[in-house]
NULO-201211 format. One record per residue: residue number from 1; residue in three letters; y, x, z of N, C-alpha, C in turn. Coordinates in nm, 3 decimals. Example, Ala and Ser with C-alpha at 12.3 -4.5 7.8 and 13.67 -1.06 7.14 Angstrom:
NULO-201211
REC   i  aa n.north  n.east    n.up ca.north ca.east   ca.up c.north  c.east    c.up
REC   1 ALA  -0.569   1.319   0.780   -0.450   1.230   0.780  -0.330   1.320   0.780
REC   2 SER  -0.225   1.285   0.708   -0.106   1.367   0.714   0.003   1.290   0.787
This chain:
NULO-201211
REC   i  aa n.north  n.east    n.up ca.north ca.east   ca.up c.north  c.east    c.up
REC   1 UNK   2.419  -7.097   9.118    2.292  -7.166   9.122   2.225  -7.153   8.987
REC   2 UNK   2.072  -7.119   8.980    2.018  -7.108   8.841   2.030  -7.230   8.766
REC   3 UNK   2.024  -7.238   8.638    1.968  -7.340   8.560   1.853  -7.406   8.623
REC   4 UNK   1.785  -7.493   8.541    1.698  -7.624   8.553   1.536  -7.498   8.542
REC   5 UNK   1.595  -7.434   8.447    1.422  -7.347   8.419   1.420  -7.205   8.537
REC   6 UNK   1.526  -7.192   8.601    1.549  -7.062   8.733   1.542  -6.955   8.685
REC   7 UNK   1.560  -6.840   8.742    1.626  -6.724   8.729   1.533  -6.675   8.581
REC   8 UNK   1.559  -6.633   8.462    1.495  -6.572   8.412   1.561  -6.398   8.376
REC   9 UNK   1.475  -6.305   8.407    1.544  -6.177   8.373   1.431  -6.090   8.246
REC  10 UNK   1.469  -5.988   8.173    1.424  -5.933   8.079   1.271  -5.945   8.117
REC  11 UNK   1.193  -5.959   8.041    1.021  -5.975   8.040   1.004  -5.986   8.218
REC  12 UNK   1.042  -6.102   8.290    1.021  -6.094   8.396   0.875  -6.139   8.398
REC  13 UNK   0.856  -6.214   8.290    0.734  -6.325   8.293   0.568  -6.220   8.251
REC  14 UNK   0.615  -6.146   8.242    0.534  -6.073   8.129   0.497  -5.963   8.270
REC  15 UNK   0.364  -5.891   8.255    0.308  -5.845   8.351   0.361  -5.696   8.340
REC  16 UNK   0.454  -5.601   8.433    0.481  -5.483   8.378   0.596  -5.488   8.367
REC  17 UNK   0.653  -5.667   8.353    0.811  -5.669   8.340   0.882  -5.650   8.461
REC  18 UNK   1.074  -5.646   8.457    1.120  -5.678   8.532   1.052  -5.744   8.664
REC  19 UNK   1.062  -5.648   8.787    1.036  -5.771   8.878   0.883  -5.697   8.929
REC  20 UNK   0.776  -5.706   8.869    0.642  -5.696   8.854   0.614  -5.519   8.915
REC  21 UNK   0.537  -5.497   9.018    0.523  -5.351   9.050   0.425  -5.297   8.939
REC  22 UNK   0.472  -5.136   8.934    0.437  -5.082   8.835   0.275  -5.105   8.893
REC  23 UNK   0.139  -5.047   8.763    0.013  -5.050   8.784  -0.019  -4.908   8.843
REC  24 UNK  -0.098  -4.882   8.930   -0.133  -4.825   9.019  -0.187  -4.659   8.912
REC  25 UNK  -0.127  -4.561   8.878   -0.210  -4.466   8.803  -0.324  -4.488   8.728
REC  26 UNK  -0.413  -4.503   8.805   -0.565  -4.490   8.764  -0.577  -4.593   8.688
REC  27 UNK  -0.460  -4.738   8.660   -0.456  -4.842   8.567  -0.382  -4.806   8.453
REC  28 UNK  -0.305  -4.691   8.443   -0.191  -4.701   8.351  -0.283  -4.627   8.195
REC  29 UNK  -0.252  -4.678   8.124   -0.330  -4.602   7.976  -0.284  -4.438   7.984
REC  30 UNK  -0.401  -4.392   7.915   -0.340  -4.194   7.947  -0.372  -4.226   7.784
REC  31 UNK  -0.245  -4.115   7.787   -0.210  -4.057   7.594  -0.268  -3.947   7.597
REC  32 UNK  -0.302  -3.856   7.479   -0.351  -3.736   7.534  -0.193  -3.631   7.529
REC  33 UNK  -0.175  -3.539   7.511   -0.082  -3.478   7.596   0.040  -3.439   7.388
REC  34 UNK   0.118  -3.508   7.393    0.158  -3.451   7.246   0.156  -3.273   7.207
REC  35 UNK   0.075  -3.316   7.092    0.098  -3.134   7.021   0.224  -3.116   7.032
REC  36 UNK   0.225  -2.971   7.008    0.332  -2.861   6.995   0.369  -2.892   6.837
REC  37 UNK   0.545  -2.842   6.867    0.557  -2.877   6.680   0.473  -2.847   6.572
REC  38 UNK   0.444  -2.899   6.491    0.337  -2.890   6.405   0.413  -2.765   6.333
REC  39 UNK   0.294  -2.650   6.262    0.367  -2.537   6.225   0.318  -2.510   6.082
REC  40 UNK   0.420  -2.500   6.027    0.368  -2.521   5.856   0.398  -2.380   5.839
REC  41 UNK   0.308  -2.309   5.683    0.295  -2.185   5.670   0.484  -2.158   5.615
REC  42 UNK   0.552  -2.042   5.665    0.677  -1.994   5.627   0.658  -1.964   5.433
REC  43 UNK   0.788  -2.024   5.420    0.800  -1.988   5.291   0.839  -1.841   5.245
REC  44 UNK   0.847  -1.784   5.136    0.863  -1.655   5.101   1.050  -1.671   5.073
REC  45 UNK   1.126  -1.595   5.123    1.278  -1.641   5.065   1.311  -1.650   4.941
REC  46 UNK   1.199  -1.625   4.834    1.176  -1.572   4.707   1.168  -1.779   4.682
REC  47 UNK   1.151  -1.846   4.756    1.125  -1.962   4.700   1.206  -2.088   4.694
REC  48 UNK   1.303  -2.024   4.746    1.454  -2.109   4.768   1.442  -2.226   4.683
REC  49 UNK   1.446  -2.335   4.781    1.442  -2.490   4.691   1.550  -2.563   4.769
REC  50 UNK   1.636  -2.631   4.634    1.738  -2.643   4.709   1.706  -2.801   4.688
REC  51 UNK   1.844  -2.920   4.664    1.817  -3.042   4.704   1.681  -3.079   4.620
REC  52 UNK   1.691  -3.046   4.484    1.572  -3.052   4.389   1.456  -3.032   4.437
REC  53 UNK   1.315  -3.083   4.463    1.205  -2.980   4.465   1.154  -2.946   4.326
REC  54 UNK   1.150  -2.844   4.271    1.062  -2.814   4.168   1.066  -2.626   4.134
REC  55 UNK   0.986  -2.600   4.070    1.004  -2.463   4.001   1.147  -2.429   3.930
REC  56 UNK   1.170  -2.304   3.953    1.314  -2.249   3.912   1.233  -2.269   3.739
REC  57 UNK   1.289  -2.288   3.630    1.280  -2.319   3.551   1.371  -2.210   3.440
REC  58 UNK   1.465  -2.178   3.477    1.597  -2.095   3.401   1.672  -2.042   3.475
REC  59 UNK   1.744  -1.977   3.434    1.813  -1.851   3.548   1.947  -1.894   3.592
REC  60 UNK   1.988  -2.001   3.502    2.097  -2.087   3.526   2.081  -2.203   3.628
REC  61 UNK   2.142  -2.245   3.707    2.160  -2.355   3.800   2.195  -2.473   3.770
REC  62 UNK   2.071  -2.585   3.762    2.102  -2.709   3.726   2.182  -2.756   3.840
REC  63 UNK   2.298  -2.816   3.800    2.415  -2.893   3.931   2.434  -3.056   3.899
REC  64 UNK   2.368  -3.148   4.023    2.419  -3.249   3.951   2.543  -3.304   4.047
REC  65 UNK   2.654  -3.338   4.017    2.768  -3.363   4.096   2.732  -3.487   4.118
REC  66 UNK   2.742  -3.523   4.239    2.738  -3.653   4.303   2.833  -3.675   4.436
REC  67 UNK   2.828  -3.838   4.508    2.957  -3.854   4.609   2.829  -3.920   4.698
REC  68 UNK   2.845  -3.888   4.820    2.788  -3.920   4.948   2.895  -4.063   4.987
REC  69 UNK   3.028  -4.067   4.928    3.113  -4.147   4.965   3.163  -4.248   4.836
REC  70 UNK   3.074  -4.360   4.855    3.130  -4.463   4.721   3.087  -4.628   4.806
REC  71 UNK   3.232  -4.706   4.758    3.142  -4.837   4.739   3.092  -4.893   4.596
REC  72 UNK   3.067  -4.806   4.517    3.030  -4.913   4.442   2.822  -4.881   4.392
REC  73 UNK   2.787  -4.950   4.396    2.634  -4.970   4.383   2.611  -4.916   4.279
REC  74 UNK   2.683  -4.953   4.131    2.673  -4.898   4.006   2.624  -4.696   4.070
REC  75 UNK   2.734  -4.692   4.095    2.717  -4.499   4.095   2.642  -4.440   4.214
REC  76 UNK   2.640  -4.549   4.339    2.514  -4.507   4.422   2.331  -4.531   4.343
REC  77 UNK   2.327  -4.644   4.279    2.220  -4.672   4.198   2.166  -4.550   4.142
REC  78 UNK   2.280  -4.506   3.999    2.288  -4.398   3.917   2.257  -4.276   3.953
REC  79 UNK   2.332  -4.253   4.081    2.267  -4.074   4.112   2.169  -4.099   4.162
REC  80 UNK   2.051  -4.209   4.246    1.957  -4.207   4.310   1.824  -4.205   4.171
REC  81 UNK   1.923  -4.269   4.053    1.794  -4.266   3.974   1.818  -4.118   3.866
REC  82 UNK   1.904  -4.035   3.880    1.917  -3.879   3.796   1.829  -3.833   3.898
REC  83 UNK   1.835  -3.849   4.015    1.767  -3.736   4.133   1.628  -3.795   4.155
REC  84 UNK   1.595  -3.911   4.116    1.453  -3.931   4.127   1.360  -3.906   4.002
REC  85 UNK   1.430  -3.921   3.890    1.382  -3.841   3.739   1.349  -3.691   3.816
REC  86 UNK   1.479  -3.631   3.826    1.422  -3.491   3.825   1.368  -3.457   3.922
REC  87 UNK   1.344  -3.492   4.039    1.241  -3.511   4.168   1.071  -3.537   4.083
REC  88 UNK   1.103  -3.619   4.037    0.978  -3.622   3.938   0.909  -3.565   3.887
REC  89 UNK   0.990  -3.515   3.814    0.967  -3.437   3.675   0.983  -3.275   3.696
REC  90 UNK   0.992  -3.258   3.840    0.950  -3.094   3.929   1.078  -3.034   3.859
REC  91 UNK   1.191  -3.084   3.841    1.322  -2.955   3.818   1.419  -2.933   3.848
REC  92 UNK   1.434  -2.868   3.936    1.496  -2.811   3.977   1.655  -2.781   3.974
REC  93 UNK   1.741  -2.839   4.096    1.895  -2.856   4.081   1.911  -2.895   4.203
REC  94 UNK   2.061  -2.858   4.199    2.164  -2.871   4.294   2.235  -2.970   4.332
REC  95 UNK   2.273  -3.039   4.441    2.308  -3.169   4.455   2.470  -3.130   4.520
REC  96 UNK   2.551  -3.144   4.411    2.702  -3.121   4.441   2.768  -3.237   4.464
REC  97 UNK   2.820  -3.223   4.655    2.835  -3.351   4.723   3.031  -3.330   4.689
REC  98 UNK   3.117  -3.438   4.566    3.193  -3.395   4.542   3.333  -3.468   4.705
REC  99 UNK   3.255  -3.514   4.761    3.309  -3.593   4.827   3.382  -3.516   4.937
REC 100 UNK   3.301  -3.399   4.958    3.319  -3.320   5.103   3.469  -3.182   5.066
REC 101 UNK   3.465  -3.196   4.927    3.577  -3.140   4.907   3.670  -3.132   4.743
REC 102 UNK   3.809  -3.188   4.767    3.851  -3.274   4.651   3.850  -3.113   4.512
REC 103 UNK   3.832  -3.005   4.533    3.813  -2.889   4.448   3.710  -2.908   4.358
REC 104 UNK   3.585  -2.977   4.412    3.488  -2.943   4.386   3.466  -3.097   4.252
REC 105 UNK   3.516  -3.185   4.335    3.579  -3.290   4.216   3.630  -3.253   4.088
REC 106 UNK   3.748  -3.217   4.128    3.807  -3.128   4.005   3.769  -3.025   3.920
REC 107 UNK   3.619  -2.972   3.978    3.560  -2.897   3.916   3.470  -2.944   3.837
REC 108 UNK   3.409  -3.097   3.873    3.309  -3.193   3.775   3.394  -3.194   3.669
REC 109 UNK   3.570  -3.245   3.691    3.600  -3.282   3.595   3.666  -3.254   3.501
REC 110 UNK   3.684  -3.097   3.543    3.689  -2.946   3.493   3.553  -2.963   3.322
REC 111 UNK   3.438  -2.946   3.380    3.357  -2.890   3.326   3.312  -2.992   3.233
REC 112 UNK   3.317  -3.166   3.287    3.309  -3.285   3.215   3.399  -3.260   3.078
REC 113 UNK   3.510  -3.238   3.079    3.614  -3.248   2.992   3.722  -3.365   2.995
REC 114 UNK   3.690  -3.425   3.134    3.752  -3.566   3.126   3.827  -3.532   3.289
REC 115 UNK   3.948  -3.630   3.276    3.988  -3.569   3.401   4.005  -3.726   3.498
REC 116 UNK   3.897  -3.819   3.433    3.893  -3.960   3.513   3.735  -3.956   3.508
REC 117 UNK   3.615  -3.813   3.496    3.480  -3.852   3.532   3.455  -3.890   3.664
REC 118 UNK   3.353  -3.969   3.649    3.279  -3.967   3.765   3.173  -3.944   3.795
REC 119 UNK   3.105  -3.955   3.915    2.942  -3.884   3.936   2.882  -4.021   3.887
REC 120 UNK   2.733  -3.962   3.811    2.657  -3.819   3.851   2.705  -3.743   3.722
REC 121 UNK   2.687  -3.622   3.708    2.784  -3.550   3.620   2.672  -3.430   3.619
REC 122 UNK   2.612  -3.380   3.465    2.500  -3.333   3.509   2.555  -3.173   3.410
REC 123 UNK   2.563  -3.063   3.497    2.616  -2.887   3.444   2.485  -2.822   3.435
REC 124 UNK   2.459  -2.733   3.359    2.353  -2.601   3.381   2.413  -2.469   3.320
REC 125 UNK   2.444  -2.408   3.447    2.527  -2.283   3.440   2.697  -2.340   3.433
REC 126 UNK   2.761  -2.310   3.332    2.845  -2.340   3.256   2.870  -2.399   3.174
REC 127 UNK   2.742  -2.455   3.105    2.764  -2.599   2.991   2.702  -2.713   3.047
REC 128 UNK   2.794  -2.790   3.023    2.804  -2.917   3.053   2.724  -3.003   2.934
REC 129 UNK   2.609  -3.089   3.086    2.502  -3.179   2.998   2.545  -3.277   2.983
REC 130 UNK   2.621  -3.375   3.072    2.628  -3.508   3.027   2.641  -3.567   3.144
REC 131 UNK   2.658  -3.719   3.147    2.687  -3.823   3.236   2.610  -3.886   3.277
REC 132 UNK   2.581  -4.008   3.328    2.418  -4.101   3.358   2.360  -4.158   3.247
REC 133 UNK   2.486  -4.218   3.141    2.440  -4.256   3.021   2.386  -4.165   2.940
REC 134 UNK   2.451  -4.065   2.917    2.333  -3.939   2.800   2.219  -3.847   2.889
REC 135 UNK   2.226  -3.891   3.024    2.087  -3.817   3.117   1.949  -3.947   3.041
REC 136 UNK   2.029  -4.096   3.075    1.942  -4.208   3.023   1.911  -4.212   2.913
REC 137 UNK   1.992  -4.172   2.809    1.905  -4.160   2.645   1.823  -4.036   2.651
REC 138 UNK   1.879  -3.910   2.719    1.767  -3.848   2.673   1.647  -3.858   2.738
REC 139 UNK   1.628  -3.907   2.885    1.489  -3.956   2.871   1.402  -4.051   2.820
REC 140 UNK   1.453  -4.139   2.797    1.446  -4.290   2.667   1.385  -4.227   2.574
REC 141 UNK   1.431  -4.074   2.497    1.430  -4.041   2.401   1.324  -3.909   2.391
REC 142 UNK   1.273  -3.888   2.542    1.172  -3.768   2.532   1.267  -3.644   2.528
REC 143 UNK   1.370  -3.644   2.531    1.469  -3.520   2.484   1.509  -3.414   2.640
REC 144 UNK   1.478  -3.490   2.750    1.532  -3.414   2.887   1.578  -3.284   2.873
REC 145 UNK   1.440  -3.213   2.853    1.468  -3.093   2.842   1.553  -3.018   2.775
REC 146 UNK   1.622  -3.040   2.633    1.718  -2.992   2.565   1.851  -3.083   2.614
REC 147 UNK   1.871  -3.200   2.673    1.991  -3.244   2.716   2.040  -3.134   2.856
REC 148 UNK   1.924  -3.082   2.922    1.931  -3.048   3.046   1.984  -2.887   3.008
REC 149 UNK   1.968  -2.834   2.911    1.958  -2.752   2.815   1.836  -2.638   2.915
REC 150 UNK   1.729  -2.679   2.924    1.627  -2.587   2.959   1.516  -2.525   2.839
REC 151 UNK   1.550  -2.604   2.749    1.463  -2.539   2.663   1.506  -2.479   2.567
């Protein structure tokens, strides 16, 4: 037996809801018909942009090692704010997810010099720039570009 207020079912009350016959065509709103995927001009392969967007800058590969897999806020915070500097600031790098394979870990902490680093962990080429704290002084300090060693 229903409750005191009787049967209620999903938007029965509501016109269109549960319950309620659909509106007759010639009532129903017309959309116009959705475009076709929208088609943006092809890039040249000459323009390869990888997680970074910006201009290739040096012939060396900025890498910044980072983990897709952390609880702690500190180092999710940290790489969101190295990758939004250089998102910024148009330059160009690599987003090394160390999480997806423990080699590639060992290779941050290979090149760090420390064998307890952690991300974000910032390489260009083969020399090693620095950590979140010396990415943060050198922009503090106007210096990016020679920490990053691009200039």
């Amino acid at each position: 037996m229903p409750g005191p207020a009787g049967p209620i079912g999903p938007r029965s009350h509501m016109p269109g809801g549960a319950g309620a016959p659909a509106p007759p065509p010639s009532l129903r709103p017309s959309l116009p018909p959705s475009p076709a995927e929208p088609s943006f001009p092809s890039l040249p392969p000459s323009a390869g942009l990888s997680a970074g967007s910006g201009r290739d800058r040096t012939m060396s590969t900025l890498k910044v090692y980072s983990t897709s897999v952390t609880g702690s806020r500190e180092i999710k915070s940290q790489q969101s704010e190295v990758t939004r500097i250089l998102d910024g600031k148009n330059i160009k790098y690599e987003l090394v997810d160390i999480s997806q394979d423990n080699a590639l870990r060992e290779e941050m902490r290979a090149k760090a010099g420390n064998p307890k680093a952690i991300p974000p962990q910032i390489v260009n080429g083969d020399q090693y720039c620095g950590d979140y704290e010396l990415f943060v002084e050198a922009v503090e300090q106007n210096t990016l570009q020679e920490f990053l060693k691009l200039a």
